[in-house]
N, CA, C and O atoms as a CHARMM CRD file, in Angstrom:
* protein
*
  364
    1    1 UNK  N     11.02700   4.61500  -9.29400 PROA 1      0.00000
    2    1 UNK  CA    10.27100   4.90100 -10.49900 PROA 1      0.00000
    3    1 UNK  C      9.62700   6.27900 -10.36100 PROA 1      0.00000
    4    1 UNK  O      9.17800   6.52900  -9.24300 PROA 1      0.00000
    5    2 UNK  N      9.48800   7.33400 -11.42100 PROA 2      0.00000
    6    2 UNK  CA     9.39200   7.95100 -11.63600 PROA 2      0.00000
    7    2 UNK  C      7.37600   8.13600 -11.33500 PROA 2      0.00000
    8    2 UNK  O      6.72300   7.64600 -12.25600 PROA 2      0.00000
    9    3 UNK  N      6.73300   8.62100 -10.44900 PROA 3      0.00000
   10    3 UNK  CA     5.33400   8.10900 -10.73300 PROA 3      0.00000
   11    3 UNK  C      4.57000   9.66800 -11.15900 PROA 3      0.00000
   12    3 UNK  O      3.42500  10.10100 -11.02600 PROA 3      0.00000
   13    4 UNK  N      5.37900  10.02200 -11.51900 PROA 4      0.00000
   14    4 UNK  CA     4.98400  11.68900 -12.92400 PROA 4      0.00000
   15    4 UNK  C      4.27600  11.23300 -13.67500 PROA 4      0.00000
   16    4 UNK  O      3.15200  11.61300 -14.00400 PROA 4      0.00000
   17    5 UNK  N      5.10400  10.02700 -14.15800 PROA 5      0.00000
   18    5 UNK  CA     4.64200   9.90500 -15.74800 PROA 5      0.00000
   19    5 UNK  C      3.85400   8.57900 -15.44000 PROA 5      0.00000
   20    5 UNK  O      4.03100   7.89600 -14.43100 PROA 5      0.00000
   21    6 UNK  N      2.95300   8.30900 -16.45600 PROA 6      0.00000
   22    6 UNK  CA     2.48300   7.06700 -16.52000 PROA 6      0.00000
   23    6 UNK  C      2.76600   5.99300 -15.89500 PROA 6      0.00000
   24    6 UNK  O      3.91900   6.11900 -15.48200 PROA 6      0.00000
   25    7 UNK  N      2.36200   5.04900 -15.61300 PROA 7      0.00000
   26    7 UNK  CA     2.65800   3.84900 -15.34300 PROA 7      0.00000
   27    7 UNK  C      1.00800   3.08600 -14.35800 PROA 7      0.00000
   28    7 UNK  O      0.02600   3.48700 -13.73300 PROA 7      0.00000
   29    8 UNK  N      1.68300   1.73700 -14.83700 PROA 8      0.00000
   30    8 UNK  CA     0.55100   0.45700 -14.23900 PROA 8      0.00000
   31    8 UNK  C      0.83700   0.04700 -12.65100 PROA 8      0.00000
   32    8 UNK  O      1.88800  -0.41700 -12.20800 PROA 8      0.00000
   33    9 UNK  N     -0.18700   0.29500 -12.03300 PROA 9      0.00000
   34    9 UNK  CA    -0.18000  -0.38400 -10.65600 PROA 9      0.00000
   35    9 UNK  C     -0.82100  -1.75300 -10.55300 PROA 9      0.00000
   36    9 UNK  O     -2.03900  -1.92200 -10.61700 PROA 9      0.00000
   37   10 UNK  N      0.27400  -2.94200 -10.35300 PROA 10     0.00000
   38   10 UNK  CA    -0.55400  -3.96600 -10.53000 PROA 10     0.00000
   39   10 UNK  C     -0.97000  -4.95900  -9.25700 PROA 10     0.00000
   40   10 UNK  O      0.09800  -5.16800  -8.68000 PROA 10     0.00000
   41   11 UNK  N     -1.92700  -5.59500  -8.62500 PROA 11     0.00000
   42   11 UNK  CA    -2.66100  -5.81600  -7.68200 PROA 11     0.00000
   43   11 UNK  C     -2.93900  -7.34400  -8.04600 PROA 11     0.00000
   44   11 UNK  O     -2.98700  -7.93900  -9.12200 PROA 11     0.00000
   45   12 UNK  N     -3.11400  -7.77500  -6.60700 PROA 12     0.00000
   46   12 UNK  CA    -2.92400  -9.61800  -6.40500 PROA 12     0.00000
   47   12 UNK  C     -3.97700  -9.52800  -5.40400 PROA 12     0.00000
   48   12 UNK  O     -4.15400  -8.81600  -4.41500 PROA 12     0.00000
   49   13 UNK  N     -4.57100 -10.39800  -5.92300 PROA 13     0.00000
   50   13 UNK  CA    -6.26800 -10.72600  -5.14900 PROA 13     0.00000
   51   13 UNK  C     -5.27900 -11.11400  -3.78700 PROA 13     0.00000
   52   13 UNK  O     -5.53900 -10.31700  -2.88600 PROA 13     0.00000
   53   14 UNK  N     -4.26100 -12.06900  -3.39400 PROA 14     0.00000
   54   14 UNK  CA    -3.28100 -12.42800  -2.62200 PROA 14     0.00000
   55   14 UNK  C     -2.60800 -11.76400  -1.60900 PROA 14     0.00000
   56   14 UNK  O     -1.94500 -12.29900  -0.72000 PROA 14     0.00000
   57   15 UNK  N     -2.85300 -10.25800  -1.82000 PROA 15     0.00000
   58   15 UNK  CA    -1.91800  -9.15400  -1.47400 PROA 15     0.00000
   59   15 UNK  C     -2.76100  -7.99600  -0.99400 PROA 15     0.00000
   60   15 UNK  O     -3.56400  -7.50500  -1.78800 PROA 15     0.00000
   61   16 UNK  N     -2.64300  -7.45800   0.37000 PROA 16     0.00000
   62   16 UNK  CA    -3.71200  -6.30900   0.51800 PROA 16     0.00000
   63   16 UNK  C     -3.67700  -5.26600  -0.65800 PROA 16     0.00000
   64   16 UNK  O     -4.55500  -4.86200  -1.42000 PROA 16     0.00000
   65   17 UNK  N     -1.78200  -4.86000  -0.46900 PROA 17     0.00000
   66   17 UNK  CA    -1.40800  -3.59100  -0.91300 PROA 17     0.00000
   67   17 UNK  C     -1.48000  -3.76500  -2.58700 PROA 17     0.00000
   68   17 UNK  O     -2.37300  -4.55300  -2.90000 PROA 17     0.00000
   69   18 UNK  N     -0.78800  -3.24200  -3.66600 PROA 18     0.00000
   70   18 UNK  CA    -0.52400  -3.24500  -4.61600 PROA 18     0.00000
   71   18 UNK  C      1.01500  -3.82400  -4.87400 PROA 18     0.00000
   72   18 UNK  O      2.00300  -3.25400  -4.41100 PROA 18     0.00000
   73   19 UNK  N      1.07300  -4.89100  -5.58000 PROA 19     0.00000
   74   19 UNK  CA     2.27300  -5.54000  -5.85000 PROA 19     0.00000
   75   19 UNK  C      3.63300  -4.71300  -6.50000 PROA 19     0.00000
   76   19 UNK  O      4.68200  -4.47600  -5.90100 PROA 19     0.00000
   77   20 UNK  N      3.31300  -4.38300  -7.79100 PROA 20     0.00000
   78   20 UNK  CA     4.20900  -3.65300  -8.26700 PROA 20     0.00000
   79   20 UNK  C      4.02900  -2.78400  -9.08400 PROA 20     0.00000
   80   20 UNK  O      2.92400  -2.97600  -9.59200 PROA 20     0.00000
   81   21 UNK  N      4.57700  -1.80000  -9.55700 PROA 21     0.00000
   82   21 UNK  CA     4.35100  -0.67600 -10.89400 PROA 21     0.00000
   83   21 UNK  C      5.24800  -0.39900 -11.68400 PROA 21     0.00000
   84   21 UNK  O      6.38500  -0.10600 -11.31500 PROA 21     0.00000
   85   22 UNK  N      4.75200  -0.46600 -13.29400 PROA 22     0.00000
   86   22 UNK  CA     5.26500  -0.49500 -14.35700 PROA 22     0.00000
   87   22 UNK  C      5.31300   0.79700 -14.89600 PROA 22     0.00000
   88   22 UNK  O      4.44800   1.66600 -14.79000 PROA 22     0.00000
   89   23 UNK  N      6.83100   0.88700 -15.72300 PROA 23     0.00000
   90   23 UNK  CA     6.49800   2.29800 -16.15700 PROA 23     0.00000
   91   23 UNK  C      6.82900   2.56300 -17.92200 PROA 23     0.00000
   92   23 UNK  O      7.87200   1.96200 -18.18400 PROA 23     0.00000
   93   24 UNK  N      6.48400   2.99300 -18.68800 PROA 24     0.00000
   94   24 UNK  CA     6.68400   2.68900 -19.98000 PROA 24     0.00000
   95   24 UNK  C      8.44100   2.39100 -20.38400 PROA 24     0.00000
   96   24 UNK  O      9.53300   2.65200 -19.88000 PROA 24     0.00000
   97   25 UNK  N      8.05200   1.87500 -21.27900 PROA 25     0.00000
   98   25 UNK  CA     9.35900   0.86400 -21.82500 PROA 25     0.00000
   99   25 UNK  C     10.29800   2.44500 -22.32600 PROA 25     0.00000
  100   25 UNK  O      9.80100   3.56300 -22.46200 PROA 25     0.00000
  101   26 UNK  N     11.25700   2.18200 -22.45200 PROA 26     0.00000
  102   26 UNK  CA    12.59500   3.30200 -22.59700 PROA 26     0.00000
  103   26 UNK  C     13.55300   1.65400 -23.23100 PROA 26     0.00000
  104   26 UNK  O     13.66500   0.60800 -22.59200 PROA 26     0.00000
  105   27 UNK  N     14.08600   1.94100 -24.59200 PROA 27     0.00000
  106   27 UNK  CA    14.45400   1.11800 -25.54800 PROA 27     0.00000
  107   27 UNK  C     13.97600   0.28800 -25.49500 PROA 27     0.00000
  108   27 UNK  O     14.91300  -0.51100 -25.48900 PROA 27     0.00000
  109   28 UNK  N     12.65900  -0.56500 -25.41500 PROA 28     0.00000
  110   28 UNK  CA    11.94500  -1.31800 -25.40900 PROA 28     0.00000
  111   28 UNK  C     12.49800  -2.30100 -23.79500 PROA 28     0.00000
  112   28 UNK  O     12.68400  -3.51700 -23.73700 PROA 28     0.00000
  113   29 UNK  N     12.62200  -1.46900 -22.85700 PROA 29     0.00000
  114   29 UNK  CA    13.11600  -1.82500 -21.02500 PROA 29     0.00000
  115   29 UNK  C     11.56200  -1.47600 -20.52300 PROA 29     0.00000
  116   29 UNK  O     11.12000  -0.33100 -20.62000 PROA 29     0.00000
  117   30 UNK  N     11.08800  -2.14500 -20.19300 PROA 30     0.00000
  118   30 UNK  CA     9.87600  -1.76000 -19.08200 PROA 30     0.00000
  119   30 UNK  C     11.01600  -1.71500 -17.57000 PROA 30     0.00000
  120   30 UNK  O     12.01900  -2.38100 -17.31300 PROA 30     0.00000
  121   31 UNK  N     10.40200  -0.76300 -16.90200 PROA 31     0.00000
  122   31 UNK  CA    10.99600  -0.81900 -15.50700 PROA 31     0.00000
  123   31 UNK  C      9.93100  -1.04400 -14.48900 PROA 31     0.00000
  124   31 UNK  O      8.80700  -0.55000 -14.58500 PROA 31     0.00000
  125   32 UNK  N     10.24900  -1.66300 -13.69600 PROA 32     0.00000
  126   32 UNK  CA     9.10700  -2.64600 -13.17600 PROA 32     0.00000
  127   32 UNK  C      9.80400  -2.74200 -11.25600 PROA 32     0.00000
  128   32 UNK  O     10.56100  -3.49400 -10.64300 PROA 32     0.00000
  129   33 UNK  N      9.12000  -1.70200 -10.98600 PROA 33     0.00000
  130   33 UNK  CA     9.20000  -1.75000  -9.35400 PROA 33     0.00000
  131   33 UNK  C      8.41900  -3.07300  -8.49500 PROA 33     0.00000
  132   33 UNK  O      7.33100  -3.51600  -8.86300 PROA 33     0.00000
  133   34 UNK  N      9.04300  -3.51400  -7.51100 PROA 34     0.00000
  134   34 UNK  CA     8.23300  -4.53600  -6.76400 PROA 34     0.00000
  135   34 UNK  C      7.93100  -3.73200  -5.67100 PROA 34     0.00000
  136   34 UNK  O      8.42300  -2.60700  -5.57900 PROA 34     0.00000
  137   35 UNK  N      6.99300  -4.29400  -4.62800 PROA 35     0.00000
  138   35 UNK  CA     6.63600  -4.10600  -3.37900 PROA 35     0.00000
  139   35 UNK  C      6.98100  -4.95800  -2.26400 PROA 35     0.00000
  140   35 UNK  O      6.63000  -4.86000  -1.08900 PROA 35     0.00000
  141   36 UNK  N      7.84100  -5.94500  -2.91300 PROA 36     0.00000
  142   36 UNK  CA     8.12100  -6.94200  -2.10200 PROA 36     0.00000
  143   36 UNK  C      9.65500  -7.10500  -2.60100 PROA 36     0.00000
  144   36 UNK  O     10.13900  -6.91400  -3.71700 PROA 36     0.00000
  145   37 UNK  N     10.33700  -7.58500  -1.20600 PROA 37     0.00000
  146   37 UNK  CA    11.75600  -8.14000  -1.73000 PROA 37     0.00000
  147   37 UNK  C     11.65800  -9.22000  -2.45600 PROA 37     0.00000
  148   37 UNK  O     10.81700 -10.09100  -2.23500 PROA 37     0.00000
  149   38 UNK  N     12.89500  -9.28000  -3.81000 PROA 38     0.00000
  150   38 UNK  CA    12.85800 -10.47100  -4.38600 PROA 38     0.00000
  151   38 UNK  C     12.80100 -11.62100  -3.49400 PROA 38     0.00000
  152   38 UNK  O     11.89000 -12.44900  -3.49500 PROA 38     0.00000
  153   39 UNK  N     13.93000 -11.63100  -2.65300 PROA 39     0.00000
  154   39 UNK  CA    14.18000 -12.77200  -2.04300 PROA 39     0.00000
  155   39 UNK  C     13.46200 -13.27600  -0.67200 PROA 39     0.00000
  156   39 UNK  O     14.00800 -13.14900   0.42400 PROA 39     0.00000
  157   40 UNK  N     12.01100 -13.93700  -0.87600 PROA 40     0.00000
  158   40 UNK  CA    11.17800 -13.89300   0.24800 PROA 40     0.00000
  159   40 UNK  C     11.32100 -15.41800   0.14300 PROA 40     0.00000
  160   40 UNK  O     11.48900 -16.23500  -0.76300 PROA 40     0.00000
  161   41 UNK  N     11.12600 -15.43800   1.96200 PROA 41     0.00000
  162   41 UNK  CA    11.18900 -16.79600   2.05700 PROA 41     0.00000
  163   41 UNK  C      9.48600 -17.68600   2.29900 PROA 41     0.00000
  164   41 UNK  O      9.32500 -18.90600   2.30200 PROA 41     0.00000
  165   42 UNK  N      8.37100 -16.58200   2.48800 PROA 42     0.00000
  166   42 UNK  CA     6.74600 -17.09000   2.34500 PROA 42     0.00000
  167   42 UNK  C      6.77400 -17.64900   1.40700 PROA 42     0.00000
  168   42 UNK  O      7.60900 -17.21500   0.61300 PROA 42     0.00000
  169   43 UNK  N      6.11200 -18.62800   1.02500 PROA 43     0.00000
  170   43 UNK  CA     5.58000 -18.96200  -0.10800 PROA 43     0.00000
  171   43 UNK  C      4.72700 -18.57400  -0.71900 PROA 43     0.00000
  172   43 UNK  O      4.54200 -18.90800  -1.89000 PROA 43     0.00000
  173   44 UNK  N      3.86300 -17.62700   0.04200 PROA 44     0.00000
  174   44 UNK  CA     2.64500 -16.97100  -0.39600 PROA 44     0.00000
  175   44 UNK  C      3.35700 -15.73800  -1.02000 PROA 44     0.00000
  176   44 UNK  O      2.87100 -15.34400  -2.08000 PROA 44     0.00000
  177   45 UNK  N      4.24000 -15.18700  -0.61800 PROA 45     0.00000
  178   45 UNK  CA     5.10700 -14.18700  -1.68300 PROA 45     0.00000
  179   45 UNK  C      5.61500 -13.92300  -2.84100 PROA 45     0.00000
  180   45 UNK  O      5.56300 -13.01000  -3.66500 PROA 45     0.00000
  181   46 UNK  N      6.49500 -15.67500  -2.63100 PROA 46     0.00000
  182   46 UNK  CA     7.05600 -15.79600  -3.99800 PROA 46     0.00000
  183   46 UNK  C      6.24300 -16.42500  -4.94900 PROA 46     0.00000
  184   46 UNK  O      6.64000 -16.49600  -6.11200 PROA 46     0.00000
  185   47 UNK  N      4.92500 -16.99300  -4.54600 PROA 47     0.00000
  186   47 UNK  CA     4.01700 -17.16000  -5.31700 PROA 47     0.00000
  187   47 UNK  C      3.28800 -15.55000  -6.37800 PROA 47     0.00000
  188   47 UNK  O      3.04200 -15.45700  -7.58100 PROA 47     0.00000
  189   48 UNK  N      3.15700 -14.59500  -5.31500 PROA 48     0.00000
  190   48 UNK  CA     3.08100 -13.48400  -5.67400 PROA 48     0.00000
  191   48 UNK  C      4.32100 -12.78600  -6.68100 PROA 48     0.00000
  192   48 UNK  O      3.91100 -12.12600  -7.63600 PROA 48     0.00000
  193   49 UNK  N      5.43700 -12.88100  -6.54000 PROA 49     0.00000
  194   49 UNK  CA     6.44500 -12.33100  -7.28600 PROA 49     0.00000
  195   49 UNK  C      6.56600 -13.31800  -8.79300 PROA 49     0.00000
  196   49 UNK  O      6.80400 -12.78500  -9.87600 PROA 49     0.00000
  197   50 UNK  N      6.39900 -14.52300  -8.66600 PROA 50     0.00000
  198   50 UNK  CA     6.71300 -15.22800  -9.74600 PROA 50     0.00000
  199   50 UNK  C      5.32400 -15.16300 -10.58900 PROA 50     0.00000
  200   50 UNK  O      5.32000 -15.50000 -11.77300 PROA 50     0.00000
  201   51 UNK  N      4.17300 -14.72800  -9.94800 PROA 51     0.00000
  202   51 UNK  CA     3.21000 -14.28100 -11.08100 PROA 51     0.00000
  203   51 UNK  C      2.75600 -12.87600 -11.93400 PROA 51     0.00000
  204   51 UNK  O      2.08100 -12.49300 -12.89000 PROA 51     0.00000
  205   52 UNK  N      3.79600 -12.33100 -10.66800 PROA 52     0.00000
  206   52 UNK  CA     3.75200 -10.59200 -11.46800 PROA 52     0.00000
  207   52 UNK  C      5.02000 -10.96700 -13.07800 PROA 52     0.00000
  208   52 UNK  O      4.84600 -10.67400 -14.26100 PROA 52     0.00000
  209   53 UNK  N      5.89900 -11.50400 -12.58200 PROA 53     0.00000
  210   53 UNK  CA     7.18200 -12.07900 -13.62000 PROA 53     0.00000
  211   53 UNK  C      5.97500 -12.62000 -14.46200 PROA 53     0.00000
  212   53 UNK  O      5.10300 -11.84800 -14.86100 PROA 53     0.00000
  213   54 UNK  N      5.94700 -13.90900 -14.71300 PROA 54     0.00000
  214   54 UNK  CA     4.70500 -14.55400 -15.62600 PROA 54     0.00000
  215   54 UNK  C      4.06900 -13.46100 -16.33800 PROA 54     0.00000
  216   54 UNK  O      4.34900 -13.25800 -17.51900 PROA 54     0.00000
  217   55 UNK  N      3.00900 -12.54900 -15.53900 PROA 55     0.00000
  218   55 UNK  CA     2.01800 -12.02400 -16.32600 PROA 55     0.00000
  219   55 UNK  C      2.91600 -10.99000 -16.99700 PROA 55     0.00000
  220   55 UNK  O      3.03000 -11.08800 -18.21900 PROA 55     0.00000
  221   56 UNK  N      3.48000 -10.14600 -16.45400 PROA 56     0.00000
  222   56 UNK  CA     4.60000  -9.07300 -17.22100 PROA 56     0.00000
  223   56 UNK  C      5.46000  -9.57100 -18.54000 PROA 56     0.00000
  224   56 UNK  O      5.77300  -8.84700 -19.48500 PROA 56     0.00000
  225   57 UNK  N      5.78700 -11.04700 -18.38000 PROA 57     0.00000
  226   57 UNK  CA     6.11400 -11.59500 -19.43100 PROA 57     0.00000
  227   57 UNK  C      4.93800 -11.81000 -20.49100 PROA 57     0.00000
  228   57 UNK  O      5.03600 -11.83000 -21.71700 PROA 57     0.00000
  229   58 UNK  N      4.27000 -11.90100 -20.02600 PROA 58     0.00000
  230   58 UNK  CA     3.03200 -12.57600 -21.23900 PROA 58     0.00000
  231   58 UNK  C      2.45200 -11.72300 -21.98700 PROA 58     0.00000
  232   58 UNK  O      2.37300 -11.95100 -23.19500 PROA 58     0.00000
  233   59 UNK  N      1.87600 -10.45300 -21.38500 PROA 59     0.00000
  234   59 UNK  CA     1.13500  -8.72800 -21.91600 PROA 59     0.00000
  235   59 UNK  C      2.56900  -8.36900 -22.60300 PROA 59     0.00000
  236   59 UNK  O      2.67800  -8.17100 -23.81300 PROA 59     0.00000
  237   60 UNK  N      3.55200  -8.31500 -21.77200 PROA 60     0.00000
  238   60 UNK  CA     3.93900  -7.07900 -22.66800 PROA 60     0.00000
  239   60 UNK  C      5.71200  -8.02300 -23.50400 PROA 60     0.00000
  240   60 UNK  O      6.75200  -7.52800 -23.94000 PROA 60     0.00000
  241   61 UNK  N      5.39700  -9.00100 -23.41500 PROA 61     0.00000
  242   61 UNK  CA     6.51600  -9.83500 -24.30000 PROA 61     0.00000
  243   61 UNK  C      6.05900 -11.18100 -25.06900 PROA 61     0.00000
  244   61 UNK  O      6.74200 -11.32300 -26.08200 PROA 61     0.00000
  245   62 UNK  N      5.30600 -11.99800 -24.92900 PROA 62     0.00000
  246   62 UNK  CA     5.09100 -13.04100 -25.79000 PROA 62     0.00000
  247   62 UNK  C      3.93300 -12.70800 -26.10500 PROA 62     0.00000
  248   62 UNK  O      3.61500 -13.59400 -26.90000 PROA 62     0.00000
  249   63 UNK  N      2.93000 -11.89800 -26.00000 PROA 63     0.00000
  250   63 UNK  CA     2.03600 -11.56500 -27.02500 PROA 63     0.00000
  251   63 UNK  C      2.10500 -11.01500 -28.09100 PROA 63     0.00000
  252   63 UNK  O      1.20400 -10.92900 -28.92500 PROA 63     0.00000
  253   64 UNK  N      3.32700 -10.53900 -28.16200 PROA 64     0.00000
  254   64 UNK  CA     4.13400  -9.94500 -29.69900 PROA 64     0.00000
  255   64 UNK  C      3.36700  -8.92700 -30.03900 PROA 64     0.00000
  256   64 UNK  O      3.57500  -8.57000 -31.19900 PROA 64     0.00000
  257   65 UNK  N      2.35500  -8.16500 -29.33600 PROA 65     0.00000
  258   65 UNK  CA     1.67300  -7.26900 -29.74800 PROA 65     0.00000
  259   65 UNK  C      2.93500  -6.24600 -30.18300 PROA 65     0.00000
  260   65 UNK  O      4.14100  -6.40300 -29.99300 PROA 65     0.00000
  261   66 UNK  N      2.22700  -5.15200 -30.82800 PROA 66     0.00000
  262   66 UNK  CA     3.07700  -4.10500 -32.10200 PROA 66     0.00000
  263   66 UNK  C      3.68300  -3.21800 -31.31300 PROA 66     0.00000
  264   66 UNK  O      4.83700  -2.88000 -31.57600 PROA 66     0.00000
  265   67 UNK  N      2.79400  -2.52800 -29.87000 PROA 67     0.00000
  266   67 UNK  CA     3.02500  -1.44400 -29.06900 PROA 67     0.00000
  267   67 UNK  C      2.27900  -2.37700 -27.48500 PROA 67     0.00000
  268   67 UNK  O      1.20000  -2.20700 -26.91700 PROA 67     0.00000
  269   68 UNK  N      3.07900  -3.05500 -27.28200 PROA 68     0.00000
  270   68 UNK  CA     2.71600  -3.68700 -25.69300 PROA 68     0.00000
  271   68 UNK  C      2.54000  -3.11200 -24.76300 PROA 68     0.00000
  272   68 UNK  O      2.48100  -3.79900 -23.74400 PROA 68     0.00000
  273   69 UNK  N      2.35800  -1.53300 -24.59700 PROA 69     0.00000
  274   69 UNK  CA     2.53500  -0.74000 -23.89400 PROA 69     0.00000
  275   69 UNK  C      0.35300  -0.46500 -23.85800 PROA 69     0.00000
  276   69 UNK  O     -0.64300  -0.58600 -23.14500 PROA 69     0.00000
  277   70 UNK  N      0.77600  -0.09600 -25.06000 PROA 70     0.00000
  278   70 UNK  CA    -1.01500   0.23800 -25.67900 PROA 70     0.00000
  279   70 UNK  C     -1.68500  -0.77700 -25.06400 PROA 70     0.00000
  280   70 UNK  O     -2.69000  -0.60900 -24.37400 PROA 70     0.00000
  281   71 UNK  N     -1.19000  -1.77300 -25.27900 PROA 71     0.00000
  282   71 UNK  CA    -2.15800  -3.11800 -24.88200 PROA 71     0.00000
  283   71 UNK  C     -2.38200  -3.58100 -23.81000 PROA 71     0.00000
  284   71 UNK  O     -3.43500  -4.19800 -23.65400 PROA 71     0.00000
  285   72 UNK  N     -1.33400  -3.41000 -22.58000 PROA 72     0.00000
  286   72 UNK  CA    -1.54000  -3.25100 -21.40800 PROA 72     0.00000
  287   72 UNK  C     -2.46000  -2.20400 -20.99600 PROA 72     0.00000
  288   72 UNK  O     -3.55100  -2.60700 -20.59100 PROA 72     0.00000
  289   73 UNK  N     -2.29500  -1.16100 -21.00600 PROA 73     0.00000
  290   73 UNK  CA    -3.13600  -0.04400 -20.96000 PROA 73     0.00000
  291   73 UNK  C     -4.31500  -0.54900 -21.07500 PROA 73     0.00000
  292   73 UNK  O     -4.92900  -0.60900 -20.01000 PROA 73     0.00000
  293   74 UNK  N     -5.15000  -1.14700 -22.50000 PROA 74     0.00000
  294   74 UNK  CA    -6.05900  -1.49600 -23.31100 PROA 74     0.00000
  295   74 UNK  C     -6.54800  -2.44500 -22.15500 PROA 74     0.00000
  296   74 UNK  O     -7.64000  -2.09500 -21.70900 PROA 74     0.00000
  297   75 UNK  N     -5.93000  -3.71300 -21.48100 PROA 75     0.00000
  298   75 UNK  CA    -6.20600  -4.60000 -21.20300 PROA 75     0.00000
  299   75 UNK  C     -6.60100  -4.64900 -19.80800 PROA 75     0.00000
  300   75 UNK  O     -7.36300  -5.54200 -19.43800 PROA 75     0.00000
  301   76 UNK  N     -5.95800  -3.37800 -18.62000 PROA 76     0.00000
  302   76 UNK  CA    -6.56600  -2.67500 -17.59700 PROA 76     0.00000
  303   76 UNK  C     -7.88700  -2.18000 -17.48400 PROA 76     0.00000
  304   76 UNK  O     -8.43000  -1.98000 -16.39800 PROA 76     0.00000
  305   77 UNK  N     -8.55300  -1.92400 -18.87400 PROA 77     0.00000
  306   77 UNK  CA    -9.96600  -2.13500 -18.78300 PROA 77     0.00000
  307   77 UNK  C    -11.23500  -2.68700 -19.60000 PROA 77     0.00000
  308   77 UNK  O    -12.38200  -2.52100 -20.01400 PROA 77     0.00000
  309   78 UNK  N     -9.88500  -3.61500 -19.47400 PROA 78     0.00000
  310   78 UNK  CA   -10.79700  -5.31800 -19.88600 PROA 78     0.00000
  311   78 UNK  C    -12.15500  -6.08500 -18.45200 PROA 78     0.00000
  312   78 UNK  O    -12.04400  -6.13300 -17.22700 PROA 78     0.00000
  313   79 UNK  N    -13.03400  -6.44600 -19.16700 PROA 79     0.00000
  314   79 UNK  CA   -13.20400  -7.15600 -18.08600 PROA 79     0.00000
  315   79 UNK  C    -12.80300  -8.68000 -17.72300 PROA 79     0.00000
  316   79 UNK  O    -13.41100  -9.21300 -16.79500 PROA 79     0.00000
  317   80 UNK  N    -12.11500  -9.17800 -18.19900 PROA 80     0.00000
  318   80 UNK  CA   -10.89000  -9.84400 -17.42200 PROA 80     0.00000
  319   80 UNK  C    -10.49600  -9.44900 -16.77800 PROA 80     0.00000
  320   80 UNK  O    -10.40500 -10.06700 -15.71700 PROA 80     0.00000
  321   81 UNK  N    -10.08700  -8.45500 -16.85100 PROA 81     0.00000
  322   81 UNK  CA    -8.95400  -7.88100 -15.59100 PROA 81     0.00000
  323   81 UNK  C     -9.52000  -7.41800 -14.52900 PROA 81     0.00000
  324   81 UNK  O     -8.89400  -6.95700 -13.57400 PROA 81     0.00000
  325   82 UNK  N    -10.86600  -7.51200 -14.61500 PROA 82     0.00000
  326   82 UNK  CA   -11.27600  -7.61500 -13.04600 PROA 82     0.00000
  327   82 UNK  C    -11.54300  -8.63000 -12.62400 PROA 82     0.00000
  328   82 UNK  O    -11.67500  -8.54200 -11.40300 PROA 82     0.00000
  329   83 UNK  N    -11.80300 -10.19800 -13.20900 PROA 83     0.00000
  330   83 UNK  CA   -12.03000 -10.85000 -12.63500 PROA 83     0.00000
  331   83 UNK  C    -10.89800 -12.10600 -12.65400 PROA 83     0.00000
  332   83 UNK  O    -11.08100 -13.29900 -12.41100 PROA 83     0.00000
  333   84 UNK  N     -9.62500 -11.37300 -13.04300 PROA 84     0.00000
  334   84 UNK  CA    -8.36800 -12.23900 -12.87500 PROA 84     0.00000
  335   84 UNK  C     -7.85300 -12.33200 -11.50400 PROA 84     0.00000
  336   84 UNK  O     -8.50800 -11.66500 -10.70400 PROA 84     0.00000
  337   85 UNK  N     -6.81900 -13.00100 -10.99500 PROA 85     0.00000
  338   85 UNK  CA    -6.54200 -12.77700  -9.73900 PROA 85     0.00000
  339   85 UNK  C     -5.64000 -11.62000  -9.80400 PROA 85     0.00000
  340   85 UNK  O     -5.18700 -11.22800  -8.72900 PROA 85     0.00000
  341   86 UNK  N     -5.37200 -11.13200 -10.65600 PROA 86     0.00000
  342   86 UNK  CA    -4.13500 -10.30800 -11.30900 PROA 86     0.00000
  343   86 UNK  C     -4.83600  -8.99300 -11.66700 PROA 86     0.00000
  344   86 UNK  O     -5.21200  -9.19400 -12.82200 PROA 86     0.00000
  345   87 UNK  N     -5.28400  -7.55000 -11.25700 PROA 87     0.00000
  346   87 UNK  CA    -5.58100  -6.57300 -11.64100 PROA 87     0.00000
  347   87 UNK  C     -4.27800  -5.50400 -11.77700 PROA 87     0.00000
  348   87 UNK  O     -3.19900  -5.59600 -11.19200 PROA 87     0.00000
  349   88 UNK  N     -4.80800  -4.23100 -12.94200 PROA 88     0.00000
  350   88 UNK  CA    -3.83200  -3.55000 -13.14600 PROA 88     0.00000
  351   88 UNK  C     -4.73500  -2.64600 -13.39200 PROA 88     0.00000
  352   88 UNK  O     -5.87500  -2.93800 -13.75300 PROA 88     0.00000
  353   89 UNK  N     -4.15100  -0.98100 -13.15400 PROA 89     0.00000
  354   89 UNK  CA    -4.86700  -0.11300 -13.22500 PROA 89     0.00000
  355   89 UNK  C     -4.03900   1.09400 -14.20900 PROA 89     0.00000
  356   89 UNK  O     -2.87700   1.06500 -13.80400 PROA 89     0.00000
  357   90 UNK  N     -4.09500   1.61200 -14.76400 PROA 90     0.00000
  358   90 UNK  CA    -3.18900   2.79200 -15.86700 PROA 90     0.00000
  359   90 UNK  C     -3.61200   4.30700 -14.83300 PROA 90     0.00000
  360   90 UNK  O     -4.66900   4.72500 -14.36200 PROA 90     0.00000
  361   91 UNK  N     -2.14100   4.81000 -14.80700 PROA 91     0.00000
  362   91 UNK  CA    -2.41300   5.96100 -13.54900 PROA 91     0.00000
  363   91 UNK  C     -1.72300   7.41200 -14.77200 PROA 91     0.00000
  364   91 UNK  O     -1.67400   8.57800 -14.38100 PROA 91     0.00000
């Protein structure tokens, strides 16, 4: 991923480092780097990978928002989002 341009670093109370980073949608494609291999055999991992999936699904696809991009952004400095287990930061 390109880290020039924009994009979300997103963070797991679970996880020292930062999980993964998002970078704006290109034909409505978010590209979405992990920090972890898909295929982990911890459970504490794939617990981690299947909730970055979840929340990435939820902000920026079944909330049907207009510009999901905006709203993520928007929602990085929510205060929810600090006290989710799930933080994201807009770089």
């Amino acid at each position: 991923m390109n880290t020039d341009k924009n994009h979300l670093i997103l963070s797991h109370d679970a996880a020292a480092l930062p999980v993964a980073m998002v970078g704006q949608a290109a034909d409505h494609v978010f590209a979405v780097d992990l920090a972890m291999p898909r295929d982990v055999s911890s459970p504490s991992d794939a617990r981690i990978i299947a909730d970055v999936c979840r929340e990435l699904d939820f902000y920026l696809v079944e909330l049907n928002e207009p510009d999901p991009w905006a709203y993520a952004i928007y929602h990085c400095g929510t205060v929810s989002n600090v006290y989710h287990r799930f933080t994201g930061r807009f770089t």
